[in-house]
VEXTOR-140203 format. One record per residue (C-alpha): x, y, z. Coordinates in steps of 0.25 Angstrom, whole numbers, m for minus. Example, Ala and Ser with C-alpha at 12.3 -4.5 7.8 and 13.67 -1.06 7.14 Angstrom:
// residues 2
     xx     yy     zz
     49    m18     31
     55     m4     29
***
This chain:
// residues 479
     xx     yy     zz
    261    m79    302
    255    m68    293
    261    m65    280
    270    m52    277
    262    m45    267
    272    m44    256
    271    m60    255
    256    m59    256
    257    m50    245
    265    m60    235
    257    m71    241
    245    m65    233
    252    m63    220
    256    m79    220
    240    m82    224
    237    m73    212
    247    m78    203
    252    m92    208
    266    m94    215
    274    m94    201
    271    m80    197
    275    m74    210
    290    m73    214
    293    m73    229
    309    m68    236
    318    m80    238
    310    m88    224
    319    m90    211
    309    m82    204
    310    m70    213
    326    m70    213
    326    m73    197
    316    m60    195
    325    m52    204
    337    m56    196
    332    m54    183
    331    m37    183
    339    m28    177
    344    m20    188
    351    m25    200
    345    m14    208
    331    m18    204
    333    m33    207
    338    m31    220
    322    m27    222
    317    m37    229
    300    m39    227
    289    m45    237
    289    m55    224
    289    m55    209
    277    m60    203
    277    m62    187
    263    m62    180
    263    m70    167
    250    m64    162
    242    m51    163
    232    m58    171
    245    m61    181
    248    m45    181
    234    m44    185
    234    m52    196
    246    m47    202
    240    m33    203
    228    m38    207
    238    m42    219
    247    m31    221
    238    m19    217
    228    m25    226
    234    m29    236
    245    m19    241
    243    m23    257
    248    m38    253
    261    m33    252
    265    m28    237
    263    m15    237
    271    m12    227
    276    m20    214
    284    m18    201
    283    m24    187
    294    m28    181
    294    m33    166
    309    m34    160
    315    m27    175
    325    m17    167
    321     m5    176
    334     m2    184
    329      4    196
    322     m3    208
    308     m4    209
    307     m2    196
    304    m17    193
    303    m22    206
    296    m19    217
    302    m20    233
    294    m25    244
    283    m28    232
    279    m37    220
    287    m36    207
    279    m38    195
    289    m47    185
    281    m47    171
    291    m53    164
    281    m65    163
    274    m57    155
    283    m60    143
    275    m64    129
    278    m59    115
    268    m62    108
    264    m54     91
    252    m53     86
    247    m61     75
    250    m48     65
    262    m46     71
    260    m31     74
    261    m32     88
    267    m42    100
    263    m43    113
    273    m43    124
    273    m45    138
    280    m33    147
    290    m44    152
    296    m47    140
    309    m43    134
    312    m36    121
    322    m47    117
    312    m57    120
    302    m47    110
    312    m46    100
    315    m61     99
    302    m64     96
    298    m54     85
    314    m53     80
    309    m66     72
    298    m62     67
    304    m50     61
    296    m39     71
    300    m30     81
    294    m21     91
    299     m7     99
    305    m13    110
    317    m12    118
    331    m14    116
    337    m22    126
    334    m36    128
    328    m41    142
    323    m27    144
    307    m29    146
    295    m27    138
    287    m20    148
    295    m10    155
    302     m3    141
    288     m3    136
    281      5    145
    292     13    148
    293     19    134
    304      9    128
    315     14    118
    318      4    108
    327      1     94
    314      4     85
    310     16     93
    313     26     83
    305     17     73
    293     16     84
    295     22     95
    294     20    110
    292      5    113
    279      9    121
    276     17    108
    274      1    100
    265     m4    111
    250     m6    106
    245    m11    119
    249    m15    132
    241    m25    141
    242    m18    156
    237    m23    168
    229    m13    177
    231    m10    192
    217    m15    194
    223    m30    186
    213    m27    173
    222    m28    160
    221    m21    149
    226    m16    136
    231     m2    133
    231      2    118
    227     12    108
    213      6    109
    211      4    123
    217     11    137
    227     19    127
    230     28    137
    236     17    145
    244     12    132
    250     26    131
    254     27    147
    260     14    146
    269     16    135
    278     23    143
    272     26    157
    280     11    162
    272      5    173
    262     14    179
    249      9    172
    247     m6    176
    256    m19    173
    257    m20    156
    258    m36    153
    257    m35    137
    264    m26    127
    259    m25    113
    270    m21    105
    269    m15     89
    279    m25     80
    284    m21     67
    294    m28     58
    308    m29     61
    321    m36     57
    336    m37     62
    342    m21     69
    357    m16     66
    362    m13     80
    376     m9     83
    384     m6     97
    396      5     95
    405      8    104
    412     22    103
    422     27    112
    416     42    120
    425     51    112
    415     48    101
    403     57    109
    403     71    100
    400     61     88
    390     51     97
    383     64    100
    383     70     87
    379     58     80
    369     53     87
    363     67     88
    362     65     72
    355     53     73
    345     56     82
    339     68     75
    326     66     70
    329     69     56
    340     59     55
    335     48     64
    333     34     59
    322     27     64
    328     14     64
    339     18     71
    340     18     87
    353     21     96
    357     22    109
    370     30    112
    375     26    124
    387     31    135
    395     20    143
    402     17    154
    407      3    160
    415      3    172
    419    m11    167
    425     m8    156
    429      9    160
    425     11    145
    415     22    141
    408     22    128
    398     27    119
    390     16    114
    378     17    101
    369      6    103
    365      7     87
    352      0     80
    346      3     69
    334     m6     68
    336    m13     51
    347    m22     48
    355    m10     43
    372    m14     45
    377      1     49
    365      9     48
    370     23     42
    362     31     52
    371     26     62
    384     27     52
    391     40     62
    389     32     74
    395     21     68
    405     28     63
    413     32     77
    423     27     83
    420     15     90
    427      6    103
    416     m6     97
    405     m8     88
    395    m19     84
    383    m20     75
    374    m31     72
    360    m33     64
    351    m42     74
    337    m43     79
    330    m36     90
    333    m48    101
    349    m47     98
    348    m33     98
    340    m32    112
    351    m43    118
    361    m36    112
    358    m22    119
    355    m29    133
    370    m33    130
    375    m19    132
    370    m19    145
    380    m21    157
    382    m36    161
    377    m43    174
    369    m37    185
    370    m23    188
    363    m12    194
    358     m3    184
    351     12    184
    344     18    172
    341     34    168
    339     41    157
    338     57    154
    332     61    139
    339     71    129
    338     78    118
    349     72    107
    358     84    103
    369     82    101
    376     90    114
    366     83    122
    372     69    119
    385     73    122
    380     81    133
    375     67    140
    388     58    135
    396     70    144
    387     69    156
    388     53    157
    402     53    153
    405     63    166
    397     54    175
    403     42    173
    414     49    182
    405     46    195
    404     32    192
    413     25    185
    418     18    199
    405     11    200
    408     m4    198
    401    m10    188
    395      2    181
    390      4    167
    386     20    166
    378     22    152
    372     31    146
    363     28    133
    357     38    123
    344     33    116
    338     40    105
    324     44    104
    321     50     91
    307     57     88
    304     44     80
    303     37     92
    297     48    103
    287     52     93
    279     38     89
    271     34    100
    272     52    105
    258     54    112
    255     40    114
    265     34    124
    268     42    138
    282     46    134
    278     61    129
    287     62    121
    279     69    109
    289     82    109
    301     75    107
    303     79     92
    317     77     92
    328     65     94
    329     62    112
    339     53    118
    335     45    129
    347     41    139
    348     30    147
    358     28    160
    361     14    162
    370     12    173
    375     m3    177
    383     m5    190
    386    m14    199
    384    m11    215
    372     m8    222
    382      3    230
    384     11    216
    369     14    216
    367     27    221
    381     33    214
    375     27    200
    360     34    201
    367     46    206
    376     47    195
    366     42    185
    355     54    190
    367     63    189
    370     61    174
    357     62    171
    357     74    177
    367     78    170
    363     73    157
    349     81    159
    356     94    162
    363     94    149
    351     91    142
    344    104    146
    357    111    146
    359    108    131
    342    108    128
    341     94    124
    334     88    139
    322     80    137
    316     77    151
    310     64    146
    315     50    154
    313     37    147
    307     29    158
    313     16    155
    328     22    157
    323     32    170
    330     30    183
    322     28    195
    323     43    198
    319     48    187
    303     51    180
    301     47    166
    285     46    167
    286     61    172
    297     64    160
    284     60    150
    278     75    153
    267     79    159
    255     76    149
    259     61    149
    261     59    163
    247     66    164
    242     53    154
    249     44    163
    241     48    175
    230     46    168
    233     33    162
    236     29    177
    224     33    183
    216     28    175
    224     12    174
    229     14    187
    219     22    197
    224     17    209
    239     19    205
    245      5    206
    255      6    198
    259     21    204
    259     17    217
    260      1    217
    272      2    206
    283      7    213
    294      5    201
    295     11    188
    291     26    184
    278     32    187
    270     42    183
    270     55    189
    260     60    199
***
């Protein structure tokens, strides 16, 4: 009886890598990597097999196979490192091999404590817990169980941004393994155009299995969540326009202003995620904010780990189906109210969709943190003199027969959100790759001279275009 390719195809993974490394349908292992995604509509995915390399020598291997090897069946795989991505195929890979690196999981400081070395499937509740003891931080994300890899090269906003920037700005090396299975490093003494390309330029390049990232010292953050009824918008808008200005900005302060709706509960609400990053009760900067009127409000000073579980808290409970977008503007303050009016008009279209959560968060990004790592990450952002707000779109509902209406009305309020922005000469066409929908084109959003670098970053690495033409998930960069 002569084998159906696809089987042959993971048969050669377990030969290369032994029968506990690679997950096969119908296994515990392969219904437990399937279960532990983010998004319901990515774990409906269903891979050839998962395999999980523990070592850069694995990863080397497995390429060795699937790059190689495309008539045994895999012609395709995906790399997944914490699975946040929303969309299907962006971390798992149909009728192919999923590349599960959350194997790939050690912290480890250097002995002058300058830097620490962490795999890309680790979580940034997992790096906090085990610097928060030893009073030192890093750039990292703000949400715990989000993983290491995928915020990294995708850019990364972070509580310490405005102190130091992108997260992909802190990296001082990444260890990458090739198309053609060599590893090596990329930093500012060697491959530093392929340093720059990944920090920000997500998965086109090869598989990365170690990120070196800058520490500094760091004790307990204030944090507070405030909860403010919608009539309180003029002020949110005008505040928070304040804020944001270069001149007044405070570097240790980071703030996320966000719009919800929760079918569970009918309620709509402006809610401030609100951190400044010293154990200041209160900080004045934020005094106006909390000042307004408020439906509930807590504060607390605690590390980084409480602070990451805290915000993974906020999100909705249980499984859901989820989708992500994002739009970028400028932060006047016409143009924040002008985005709080077209989210709160769509919410009309969906509030009958069970089990849905429609959010809309405003993060800033002031020159502080765009300008620090300008010109040596792939963002292009070195014209962005004055203070942007990135938004998110997070929706949460419950039915696979909602779909389409969701992604509908989501592109919709984009849409809308983008015609106001050029209407009132505050649109940015930037899209932060980490909160694009599948639809979307962040990479292209970089501008034409840095896509230009990434094409030649990839053809260099990358000549025969594996992980254009292999990688089917995640953005890519234009042609």
């Amino acid at each position: 009886m002569t084998q159906q390719p696809s089987l042959s195809g993971c048969n050669a993974l377990i030969a290369s890598l032994g029968a506990d490394k690679v997950a096969l349908p119908g296994t515990d292992a392969y219904n437990a990597s399937l279960a532990s995604y983010f998004s319901l509509q990515v774990a409906a995915v269903q891979p050839l097999c998962f395999v999980a390399p523990k070592t850069a020598a694995d990863v080397s291997a497995v390429l060795g196979v699937v790059a190689a090897n495309p008539a045994d069946g895999l012609h395709d795989f995906a790399i997944r490192s914490g699975g946040h991505m929303c969309f299907p195929g962006a971390s798992n890979e149909p009728g192919g091999v999923t590349v599960d690196l959350r194997g790939l999981d050690s912290i480890d400081l250097s002995q002058d404590r300058s830097v620490v070395s962490v795999g890309p499937g680790s979580t940034w509740d997992a790096v906090y817990a085990k610097l928060d003891p030893l009073g030192l931080s890093v750039t990292g994300g703000r949400v715990a169980g989000v993983g290491v890899g995928g915020l990294t090269l995708g850019g990364g906003i972070s509580f310490f941004g405005p102190r130091y920037g992108w997260t992909c700005d802190t990296v001082t090396a990444f260890e990458v393994v090739l198309a053609d299975g060599s590893i090596v490093e990329a930093n500012e003494s060697v491959n530093q155009d392929l340093l720059q390309g990944l920090r920000g330029g997500s998965n086109n390049f090869g598989v990365v299995t170690r990120i070196d990232l800058a520490t500094f010292d760091q004790g307990p953050v204030w944090s507070a969540s405030i909860y403010n009824p919608v009539s309180t918008i003029d002020d949110v808008a005008r505040i928070v326009t304040n804020l944001v200005a270069p001149a007044n900005y405070d570097e240790n302060a980071s703030f996320i202003v966000g719009f919800g709706y929760s079918q569970t509960g009918g309620l709509t609400v402006i809610n401030n995620q609100l951190v400044y990053t010293k154990p200041v009760e209160d900080p004045p900067y934020y005094q106006e904010l909390l000042n307004l009127p408020s439906i509930m409000k807590t504060s607390s000073i605690v590390d980084m780990t409480t602070l990451s579980r805290q915000q993974a808290q906020l999100l909705p409970p249980g499984a859901a189906r989820y989708m992500y977008g994002t739009v970028t503007i400028l932060a006047t303050e016409p143009m924040i109210r002008a985005t709080f009016d077209a989210w709160n008009s769509s919410l009309e279209d969906v509030k009958d969709i069970s089990g849905l959560t429609w959010a809309l968060s405003l993060d800033s990004v002031p020159p502080s943190m765009s300008q620090r790592g300008a010109g040596t990450n792939a963002l292009g952002l070195a014209d962005w003199k004055e203070s942007r707000i990135v938004c998110l779109l997070s929706q949460a509902w419950a039915e696979q027969a909602d779909d389409e209406r969701v992604y509908a009305a989501s592109a919709a309020l984009i849409t809308a959100i983008e015609d106001a922005a050029r209407k009132l000469d505050a649109y940015d066409p930037f899209l932060y790759l980490n909160y694009a929908a599948k639809w979307q084109d962040p990479i292209a959003s970089y501008g034409e001279a840095s896509v230009q670098q990434l094409r030649e970053v990839r053809g260099r690495v990358d000549p025969k275009g594996v992980f254009t033409k292999l990688v089917s998930g995640g953005f890519k960069i234009p042609s």
